[in-house]
C-alpha positions as a printed NumPy array, in Angstrom:
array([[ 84.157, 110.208, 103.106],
       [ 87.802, 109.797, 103.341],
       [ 89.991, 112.058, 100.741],
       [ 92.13 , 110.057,  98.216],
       [ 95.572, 110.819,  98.938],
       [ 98.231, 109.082,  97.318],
       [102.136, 109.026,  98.079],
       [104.453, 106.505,  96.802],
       [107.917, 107.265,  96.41 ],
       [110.127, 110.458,  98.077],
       [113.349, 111.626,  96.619],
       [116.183, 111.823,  99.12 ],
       [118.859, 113.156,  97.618],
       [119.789, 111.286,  94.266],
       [117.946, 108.168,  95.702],
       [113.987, 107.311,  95.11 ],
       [112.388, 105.849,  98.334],
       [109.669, 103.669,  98.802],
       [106.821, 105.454, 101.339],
       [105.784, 102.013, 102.218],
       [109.19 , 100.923, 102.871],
       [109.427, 104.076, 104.825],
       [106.547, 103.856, 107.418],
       [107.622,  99.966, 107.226],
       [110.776, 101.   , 108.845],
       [109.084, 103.472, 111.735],
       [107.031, 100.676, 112.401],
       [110.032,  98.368, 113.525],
       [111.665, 100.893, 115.249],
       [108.601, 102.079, 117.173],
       [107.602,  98.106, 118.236],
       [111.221,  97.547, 118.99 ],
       [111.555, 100.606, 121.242],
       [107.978,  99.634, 123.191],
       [108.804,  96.235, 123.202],
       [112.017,  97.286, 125.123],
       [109.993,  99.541, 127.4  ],
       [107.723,  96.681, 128.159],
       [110.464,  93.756, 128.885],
       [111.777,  96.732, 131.445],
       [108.729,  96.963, 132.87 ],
       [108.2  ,  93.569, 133.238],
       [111.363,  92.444, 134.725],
       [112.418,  90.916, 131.498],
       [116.069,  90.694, 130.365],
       [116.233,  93.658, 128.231],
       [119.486,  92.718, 126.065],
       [118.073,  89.328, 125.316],
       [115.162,  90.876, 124.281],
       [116.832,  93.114, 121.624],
       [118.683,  90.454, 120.717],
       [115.068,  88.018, 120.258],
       [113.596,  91.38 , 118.871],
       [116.355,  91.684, 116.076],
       [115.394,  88.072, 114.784],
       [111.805,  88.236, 114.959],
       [111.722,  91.267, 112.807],
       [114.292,  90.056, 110.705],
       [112.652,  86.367, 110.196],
       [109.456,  88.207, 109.889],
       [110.266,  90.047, 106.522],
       [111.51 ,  86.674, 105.288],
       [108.187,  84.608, 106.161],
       [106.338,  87.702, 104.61 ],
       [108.149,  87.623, 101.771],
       [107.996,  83.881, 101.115],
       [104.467,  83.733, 102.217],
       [103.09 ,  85.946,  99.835],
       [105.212,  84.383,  96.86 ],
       [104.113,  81.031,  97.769],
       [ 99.965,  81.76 ,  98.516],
       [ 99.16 ,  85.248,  96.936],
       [101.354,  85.01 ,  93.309],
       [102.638,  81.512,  93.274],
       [102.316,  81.617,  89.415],
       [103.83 ,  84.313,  88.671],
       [107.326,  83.341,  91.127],
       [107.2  ,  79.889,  89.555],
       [107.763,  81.944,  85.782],
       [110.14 ,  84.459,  87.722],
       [111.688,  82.748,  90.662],
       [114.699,  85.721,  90.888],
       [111.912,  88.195,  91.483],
       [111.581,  86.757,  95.304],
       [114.56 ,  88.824,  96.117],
       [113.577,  91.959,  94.699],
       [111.818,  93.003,  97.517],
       [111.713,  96.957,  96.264],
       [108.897,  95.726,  93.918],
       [107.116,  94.774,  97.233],
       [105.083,  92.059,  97.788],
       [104.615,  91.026, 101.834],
       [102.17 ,  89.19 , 103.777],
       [101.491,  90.365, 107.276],
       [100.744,  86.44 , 108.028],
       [103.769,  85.185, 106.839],
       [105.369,  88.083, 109.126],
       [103.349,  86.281, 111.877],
       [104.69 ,  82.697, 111.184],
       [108.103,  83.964, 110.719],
       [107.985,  85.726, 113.62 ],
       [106.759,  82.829, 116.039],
       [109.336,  80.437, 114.483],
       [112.22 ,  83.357, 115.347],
       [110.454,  83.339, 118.424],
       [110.625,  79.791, 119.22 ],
       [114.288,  79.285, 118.172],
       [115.81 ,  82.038, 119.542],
       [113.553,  82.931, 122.355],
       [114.4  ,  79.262, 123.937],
       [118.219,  79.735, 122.898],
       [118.245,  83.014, 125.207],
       [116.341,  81.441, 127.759],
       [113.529,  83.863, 128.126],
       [109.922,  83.14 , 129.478],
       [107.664,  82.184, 126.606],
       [104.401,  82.851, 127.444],
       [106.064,  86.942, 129.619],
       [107.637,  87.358, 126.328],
       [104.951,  87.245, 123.958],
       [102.669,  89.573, 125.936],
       [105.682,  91.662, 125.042],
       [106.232,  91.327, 121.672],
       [102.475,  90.275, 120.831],
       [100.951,  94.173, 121.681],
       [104.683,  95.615, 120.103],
       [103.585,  94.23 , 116.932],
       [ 99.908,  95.62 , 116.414],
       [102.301,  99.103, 116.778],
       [104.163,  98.123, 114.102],
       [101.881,  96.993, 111.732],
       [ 99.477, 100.06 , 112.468],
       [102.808, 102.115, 111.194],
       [103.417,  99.711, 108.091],
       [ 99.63 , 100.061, 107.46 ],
       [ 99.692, 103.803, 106.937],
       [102.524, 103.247, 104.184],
       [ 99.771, 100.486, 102.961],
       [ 96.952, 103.251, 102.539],
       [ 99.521, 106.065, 101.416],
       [100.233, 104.139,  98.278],
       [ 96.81 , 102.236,  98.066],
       [ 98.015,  98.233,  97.32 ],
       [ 94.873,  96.727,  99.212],
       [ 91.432,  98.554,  97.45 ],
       [ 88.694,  97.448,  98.25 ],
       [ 85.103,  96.422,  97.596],
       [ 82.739,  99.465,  96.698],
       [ 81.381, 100.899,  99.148],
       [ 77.778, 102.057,  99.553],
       [ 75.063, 103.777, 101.646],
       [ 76.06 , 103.619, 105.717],
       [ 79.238, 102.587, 105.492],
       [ 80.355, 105.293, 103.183],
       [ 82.042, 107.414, 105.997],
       [ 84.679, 104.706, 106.199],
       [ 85.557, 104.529, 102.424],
       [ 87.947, 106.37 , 100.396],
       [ 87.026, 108.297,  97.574],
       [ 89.035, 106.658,  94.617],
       [ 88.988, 108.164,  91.543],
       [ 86.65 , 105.578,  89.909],
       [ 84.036, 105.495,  93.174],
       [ 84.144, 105.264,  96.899],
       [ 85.993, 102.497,  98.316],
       [ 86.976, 100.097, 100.989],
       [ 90.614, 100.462, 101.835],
       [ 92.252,  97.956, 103.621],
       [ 95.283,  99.32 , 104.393],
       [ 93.32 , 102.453, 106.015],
       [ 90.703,  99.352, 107.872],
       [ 93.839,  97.439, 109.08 ],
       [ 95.794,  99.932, 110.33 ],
       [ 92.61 , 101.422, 112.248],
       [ 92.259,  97.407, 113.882],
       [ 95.738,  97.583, 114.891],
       [ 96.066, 100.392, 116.373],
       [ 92.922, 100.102, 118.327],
       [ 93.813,  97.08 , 119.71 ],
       [ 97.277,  98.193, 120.621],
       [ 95.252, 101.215, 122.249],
       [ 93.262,  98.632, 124.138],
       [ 96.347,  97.34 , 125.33 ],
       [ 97.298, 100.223, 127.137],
       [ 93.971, 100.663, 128.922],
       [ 94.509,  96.768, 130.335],
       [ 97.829,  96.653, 131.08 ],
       [ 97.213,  98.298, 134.317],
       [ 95.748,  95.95 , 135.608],
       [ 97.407,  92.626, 136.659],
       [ 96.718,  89.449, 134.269],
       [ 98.669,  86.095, 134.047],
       [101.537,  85.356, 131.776],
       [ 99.992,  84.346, 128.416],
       [ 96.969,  86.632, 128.537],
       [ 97.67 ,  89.242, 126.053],
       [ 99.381,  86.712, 123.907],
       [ 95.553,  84.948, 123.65 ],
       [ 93.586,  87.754, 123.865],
       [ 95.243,  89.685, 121.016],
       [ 95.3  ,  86.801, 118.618],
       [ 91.564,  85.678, 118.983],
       [ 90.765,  89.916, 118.558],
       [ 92.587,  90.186, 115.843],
       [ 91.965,  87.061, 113.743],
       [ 87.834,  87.283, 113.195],
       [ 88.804,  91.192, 112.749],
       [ 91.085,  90.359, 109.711],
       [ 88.944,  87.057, 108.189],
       [ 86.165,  89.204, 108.102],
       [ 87.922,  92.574, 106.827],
       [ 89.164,  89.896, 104.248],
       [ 85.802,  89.609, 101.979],
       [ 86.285,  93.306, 101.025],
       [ 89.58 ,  92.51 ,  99.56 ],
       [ 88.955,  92.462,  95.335],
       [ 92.547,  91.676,  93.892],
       [ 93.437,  88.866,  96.609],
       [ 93.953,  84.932,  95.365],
       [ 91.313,  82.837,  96.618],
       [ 90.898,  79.088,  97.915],
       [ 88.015,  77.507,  98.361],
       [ 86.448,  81.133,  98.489],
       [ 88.87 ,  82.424, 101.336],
       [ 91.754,  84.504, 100.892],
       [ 95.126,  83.335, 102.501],
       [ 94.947,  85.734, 105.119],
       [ 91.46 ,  84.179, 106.375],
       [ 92.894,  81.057, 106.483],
       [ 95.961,  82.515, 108.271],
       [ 92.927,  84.163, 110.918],
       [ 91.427,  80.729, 111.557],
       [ 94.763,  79.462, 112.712],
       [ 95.681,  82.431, 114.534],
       [ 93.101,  82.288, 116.572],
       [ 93.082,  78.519, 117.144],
       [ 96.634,  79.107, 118.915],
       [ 94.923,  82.253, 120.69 ],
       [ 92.177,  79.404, 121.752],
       [ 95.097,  76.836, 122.942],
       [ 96.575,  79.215, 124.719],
       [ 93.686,  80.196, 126.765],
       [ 92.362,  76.754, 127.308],
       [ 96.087,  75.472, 128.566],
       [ 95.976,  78.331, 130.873],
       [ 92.537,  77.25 , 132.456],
       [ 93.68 ,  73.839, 132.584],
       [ 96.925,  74.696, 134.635],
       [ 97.074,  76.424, 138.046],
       [ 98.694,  79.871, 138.208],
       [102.664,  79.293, 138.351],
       [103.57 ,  83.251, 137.197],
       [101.695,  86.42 , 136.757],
       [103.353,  89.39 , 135.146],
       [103.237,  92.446, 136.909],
       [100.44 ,  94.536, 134.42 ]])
């Protein structure tokens, strides 16, 4: 069983800092530094790519921050609509960093004339890197407990002070990281434009919509949370992308 540890804020100095806000901030600096790396390596214009790397991350925190005022507290924004821009008292959604993300990526990534389909196996596999770092900040401080946990699957909970425990920071931070592991391993090996793009999405989303039902303070619709609904359509455009490639005869294949 997995220790409790707990860490939320740090002095520095006279100032109090957030430790999720802290491994938050590795996080972009470690995708944006690989993502670099990888436009290098794959021929990619690596100014324009900062410069499409600066808005993604930048109109990621905003779609997080909206997203999760509009679907996970919508009541409580609608009584306090000022607290949207208090982001020290937290409150993100890694989906609405997703769809905040793609729209940067559509507006500025076509503004900059990059590749769209090169690109995105870029930035796609930079982003499980920095959400595995913004995940550890989600277990240090413990927002996302989880179900109880019982019998086998007790070597993967956390020992809470009231009982073991899911924890879904720890859980996602273990899927992203894995897959950004996997990454690595099959990058070596030649694959047209688009494929890690697909491949990543459709890993990723039945990971998270079924990592989802261990989630106990989440809103639900319907029964789902927002981030399974959020899965289903992530991996729909995982599923488009995959079926437009199959449809189309190779016209570029990045090199790994």
């Amino acid at each position: 069983m997995i220790p409790y540890l707990e860490w939320k804020t740090f002095a520095l100095g006279p100032l109090t800092l957030q430790v999720w806000g802290l491994f938050a901030a590795v996080g972009v600096v470690a995708g944006t530094l690989f993502a670099l790396r990888e436009a290098r390596r794959k021929g990619l214009d690596v100014a324009k790519t900062e410069s499409l790397a600066f808005w993604t991350v930048f109109l990621a925190f905003v779609g997080a921050r909206v997203f999760h005022a509009a679907f996970y507290e919508p009541a409580w924004y609608v009584a306090h609509p000022l607290d949207i821009v208090r982001i020290w008292k937290g409150g993100f959604s890694s989906f609405g960093g997703f769809f905040g993300a793609f729209g940067a990526f559509l507006w500025k990534g076509r503004a900059l004339g990059l590749p769209f389909l090169k690109t995105a196996d870029v930035l796609t596999p930079a982003a499980t890197l920095g959400l595995g770092c913004g995940r550890i900040g989600c277990f240090l401080i413990h927002d996302h407990p989880g179900t109880l946990a019982h019998g086998a699957g007790n070597w993967l909970a956390v020992n809470y002070p009231d009982a073991p425990r899911y924890d879904l920071g720890l859980l996602l931070g273990v899927l992203d990281f894995a897959l950004f592991g996997a990454y690595l391993a099959l990058r070596r090996t030649t694959r047209p434009d688009g494929f890690y793009l697909a491949w990543l999405l459709m890993a990723y989303a039945p990971a998270r919509f079924g990592l989802d039902f261990l989630r106990t303070v989440d809103i639900r619709y319907a029964g789902l949370t927002p981030g399974q609904y959020g899965s289903m359509l992530l991996f729909g455009v995982g599923l488009f992308v995959i079926l437009r490639r199959v449809r189309q005869s190779p016209r570029s294949v990045s090199n790994g």
